[in-house]
LUMFIDO-511013 format. One line per 8 residues: number of its first residue (from 1); their letters; for each residue x, y, z of C-alpha. Coordinates in steps of 0.05 Angstrom, whole numbers, plus 5000, padded with zeros to 4 digits. Example, Ala and Ser with C-alpha at 12.3 -4.5 7.8 and 13.67 -1.06 7.14 Angstrom:
2
1) AS) 5246 4910 5156  5273 4979 5143
***
This chain:
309
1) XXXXXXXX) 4193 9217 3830  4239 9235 3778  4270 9293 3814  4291 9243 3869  4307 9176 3823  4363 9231 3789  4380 9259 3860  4394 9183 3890
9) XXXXXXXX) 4432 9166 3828  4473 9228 3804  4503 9218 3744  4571 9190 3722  4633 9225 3705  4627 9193 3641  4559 9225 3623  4589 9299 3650
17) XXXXXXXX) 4641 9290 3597  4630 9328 3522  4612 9288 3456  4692 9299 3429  4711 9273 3501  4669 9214 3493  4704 9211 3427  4772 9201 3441
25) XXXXXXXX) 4760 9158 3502  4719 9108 3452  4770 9113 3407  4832 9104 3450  4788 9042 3476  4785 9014 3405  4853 9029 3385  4885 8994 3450
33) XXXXXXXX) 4889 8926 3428  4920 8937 3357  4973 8975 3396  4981 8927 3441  4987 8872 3383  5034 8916 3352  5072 8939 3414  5080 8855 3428
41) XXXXXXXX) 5097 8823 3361  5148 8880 3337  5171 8944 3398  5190 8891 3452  5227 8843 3398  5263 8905 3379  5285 8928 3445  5306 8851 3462
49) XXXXXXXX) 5341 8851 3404  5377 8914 3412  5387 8900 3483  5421 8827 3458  5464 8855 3410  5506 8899 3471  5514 8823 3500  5547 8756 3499
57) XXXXXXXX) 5503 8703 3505  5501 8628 3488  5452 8585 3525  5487 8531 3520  5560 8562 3554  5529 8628 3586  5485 8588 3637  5484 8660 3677
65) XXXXXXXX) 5448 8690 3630  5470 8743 3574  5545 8786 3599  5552 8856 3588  5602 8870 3517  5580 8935 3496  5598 8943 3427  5650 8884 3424
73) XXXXXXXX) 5596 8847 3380  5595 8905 3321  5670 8911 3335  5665 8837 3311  5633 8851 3247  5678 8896 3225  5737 8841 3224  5685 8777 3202
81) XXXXXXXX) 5692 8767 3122  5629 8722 3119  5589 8785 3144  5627 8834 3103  5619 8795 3035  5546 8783 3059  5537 8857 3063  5565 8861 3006
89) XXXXXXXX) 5529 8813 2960  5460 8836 2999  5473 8905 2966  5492 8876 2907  5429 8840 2907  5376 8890 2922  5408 8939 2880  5419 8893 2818
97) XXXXXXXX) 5340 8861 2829  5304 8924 2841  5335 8956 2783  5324 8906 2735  5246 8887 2767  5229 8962 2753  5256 8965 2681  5234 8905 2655
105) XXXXXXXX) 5164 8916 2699  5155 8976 2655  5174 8942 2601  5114 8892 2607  5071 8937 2630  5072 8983 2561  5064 8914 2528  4998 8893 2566
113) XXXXXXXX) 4978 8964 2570  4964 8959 2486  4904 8942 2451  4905 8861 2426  4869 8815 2421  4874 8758 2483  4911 8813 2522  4868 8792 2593
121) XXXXXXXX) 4902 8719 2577  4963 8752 2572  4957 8798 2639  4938 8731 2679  4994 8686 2643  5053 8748 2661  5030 8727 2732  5047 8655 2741
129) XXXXXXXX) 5123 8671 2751  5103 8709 2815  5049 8655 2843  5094 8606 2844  5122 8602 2911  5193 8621 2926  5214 8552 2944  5198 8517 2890
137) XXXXXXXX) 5225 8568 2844  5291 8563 2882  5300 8490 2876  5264 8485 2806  5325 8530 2782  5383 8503 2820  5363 8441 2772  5360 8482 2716
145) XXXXXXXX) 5424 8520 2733  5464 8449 2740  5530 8436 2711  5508 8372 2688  5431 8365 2686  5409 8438 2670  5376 8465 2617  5402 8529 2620
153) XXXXXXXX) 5467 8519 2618  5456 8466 2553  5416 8520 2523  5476 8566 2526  5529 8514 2508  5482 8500 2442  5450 8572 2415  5509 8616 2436
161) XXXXXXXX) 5574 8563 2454  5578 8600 2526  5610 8559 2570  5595 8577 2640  5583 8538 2705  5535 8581 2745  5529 8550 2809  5612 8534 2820
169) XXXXXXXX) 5636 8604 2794  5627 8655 2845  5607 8704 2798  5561 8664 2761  5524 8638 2819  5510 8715 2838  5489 8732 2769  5441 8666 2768
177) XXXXXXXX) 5414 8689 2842  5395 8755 2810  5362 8731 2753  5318 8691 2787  5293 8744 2832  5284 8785 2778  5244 8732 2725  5208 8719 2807
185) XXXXXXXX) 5183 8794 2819  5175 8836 2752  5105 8807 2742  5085 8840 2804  5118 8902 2793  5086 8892 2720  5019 8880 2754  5029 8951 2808
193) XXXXXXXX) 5061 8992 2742  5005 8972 2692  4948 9001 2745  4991 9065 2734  4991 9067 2665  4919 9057 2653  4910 9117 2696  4946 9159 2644
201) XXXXXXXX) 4899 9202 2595  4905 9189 2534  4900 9254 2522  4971 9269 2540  4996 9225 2483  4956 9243 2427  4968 9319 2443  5047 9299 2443
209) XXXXXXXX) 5046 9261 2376  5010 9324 2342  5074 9363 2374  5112 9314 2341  5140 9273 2395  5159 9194 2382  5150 9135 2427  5223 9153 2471
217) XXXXXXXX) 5200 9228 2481  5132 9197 2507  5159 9151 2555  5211 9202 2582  5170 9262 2587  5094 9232 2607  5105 9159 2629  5159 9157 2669
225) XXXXXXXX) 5140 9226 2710  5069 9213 2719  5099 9142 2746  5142 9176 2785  5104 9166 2855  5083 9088 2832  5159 9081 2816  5182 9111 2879
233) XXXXXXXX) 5141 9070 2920  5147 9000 2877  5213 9005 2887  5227 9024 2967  5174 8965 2969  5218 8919 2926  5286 8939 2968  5258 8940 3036
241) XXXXXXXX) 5221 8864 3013  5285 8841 2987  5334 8869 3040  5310 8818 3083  5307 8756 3030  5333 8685 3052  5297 8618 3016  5322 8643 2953
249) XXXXXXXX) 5398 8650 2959  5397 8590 3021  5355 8542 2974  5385 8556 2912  5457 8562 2928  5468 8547 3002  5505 8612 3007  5563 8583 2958
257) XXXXXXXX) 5608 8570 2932  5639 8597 2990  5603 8657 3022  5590 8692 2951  5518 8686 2959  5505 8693 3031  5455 8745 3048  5447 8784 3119
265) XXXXXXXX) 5388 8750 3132  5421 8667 3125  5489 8697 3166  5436 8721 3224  5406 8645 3216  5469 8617 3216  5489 8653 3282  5421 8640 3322
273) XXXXXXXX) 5433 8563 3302  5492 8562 3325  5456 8596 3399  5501 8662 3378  5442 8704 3396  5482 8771 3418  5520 8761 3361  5464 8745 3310
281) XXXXXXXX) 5430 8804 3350  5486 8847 3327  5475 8832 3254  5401 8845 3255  5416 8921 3279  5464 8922 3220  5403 8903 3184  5356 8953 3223
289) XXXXXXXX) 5401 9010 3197  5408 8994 3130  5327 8989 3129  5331 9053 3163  5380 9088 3113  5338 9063 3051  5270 9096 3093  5302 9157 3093
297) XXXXXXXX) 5328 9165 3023  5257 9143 2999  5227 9203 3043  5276 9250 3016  5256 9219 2946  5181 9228 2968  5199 9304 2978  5237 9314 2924
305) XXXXX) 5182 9290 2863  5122 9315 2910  5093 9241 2917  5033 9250 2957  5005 9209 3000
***
């Protein structure tokens, strides 16, 4: 009976198929819809986006539907000032921010890395700056900032007789933009840098000091190489985040005075409200490749201090 039960129902291509066979095809199964999430909510935006940017289109004028420029839009960022200065100042702020969020991170992190009393307080307290929401930073310190009302600039005016107005000077509105992104994120990078730290030996230090090294040949020649990989990576992180910033600059500032403090990201909002998309699309390539260019240098810097995955 069993003999002919097998011979009326032969068995399945499925069940001829080996155990890594079986494998893959469970696994491909399993992977599919991830992909397909992924292949939805970020390849197909991309190619629209990139297909956008090679045309004009306004839905409220181009009632045909996008027309055909080929490169007219990037053509058209090479001769718009608001896009050049925001370029510019986006640089200007990643640069400045990330630099500052990794030294003073460090910073912090040697401090709550030391043996004191309360020092689990301390860890959570370093924190609050970077809970509090971005927004309500923004707007708490264009109050602060004020000509008028602030405390800041009364605080300057008083201890040191600086007499500065931050959000009207052009310069001074970039400098206060930075400094909030930077008193905003070095907790974090505090937070990511002091994980590092307490996976140093000990070891390492005491067999320095019997060398005779001080505090500075310690930092330069144990911390900040066996960092090297949490450094590399905090800091494509903090770029990469920051590249694409906007409720600080828009909320604080508005952009001003002027365009000083536009970023990429409030010129491609500006653009898509105004139903630019092929233009706006244009801009977010820009971005694309700039995203791209940092990626590569931080491989190359992967590479080049052997930072393992």
């Amino acid at each position: 009976m069993a003999a002919q039960s097998r011979a009326a129902h032969p068995p399945g291509r499925f069940s001829r198929l080996t155990l890594r066979q079986r494998f893959y095809i469970v696994a491909i199964l399993l992977l599919l819809p991830a992909v397909a999430l992924r292949v939805f909510t970020a390849f197909y935006p991309f190619l629209q986006t990139a297909y956008l940017s090679l045309h004009k289109y306004n839905p409220a004028f181009d009632h045909n539907g996008p027309v055909f420029v080929g490169l007219n839009n990037f053509a058209r960022i090479g001769s718009d000032p608001v896009v050049q200065a925001s370029i510019g100042f986006t640089i200007l702020f990643v640069v400045g921010a990330t630099f500052f969020q990794l030294t003073l991170g460090l910073a912090v992190a040697h401090l709550l890395n030391a043996a004191f009393r309360l020092r689990y307080l301390a860890r959570a307290l370093v924190l609050i700056p970077w809970a509090i929401p971005m927004a309500v930073a923004a707007l708490g310190f264009r109050w602060m900032f004020d000509d008028q009302f602030g405390i800041i600039p009364d605080l300057l005016r008083t201890i040191f007789g600086v007499q500065a107005r931050w959000l009207i000077d052009p310069n001074n509105s970039k400098l206060a933009v930075v400094s909030v992104a930077v008193w905003k994120s070095t907790p974090f990078v505090a937070l990511v840098l002091l994980a590092g730290l307490q996976g140093i030996g000990r070891d390492l230090y005491e067999a320095a000091r019997v060398d005779g090294a001080n505090a500075w040949t310690c930092l330069f020649y144990i911390t900040i190489p066996m960092l090297m990989p949490i450094l590399i990576t905090t800091g494509m992180f903090m770029i990469v985040w920051q590249l694409a910033v906007f409720d600080l600059p828009f909320l604080m500032t508005g952009g001003g005075p002027g365009f000083s403090t536009t970023v990429i990201a409030q010129k491609i909002y500006l653009e898509s409200n105004s139903l630019n998309y092929g233009y706006a699309a244009s801009i977010s390539m820009v971005l694309v490749g700039i995203v791209a260019l940092v990626g590569v240098v931080g491989l190359y810097l992967f590479r080049r201090f052997d930072v393992s995955a």
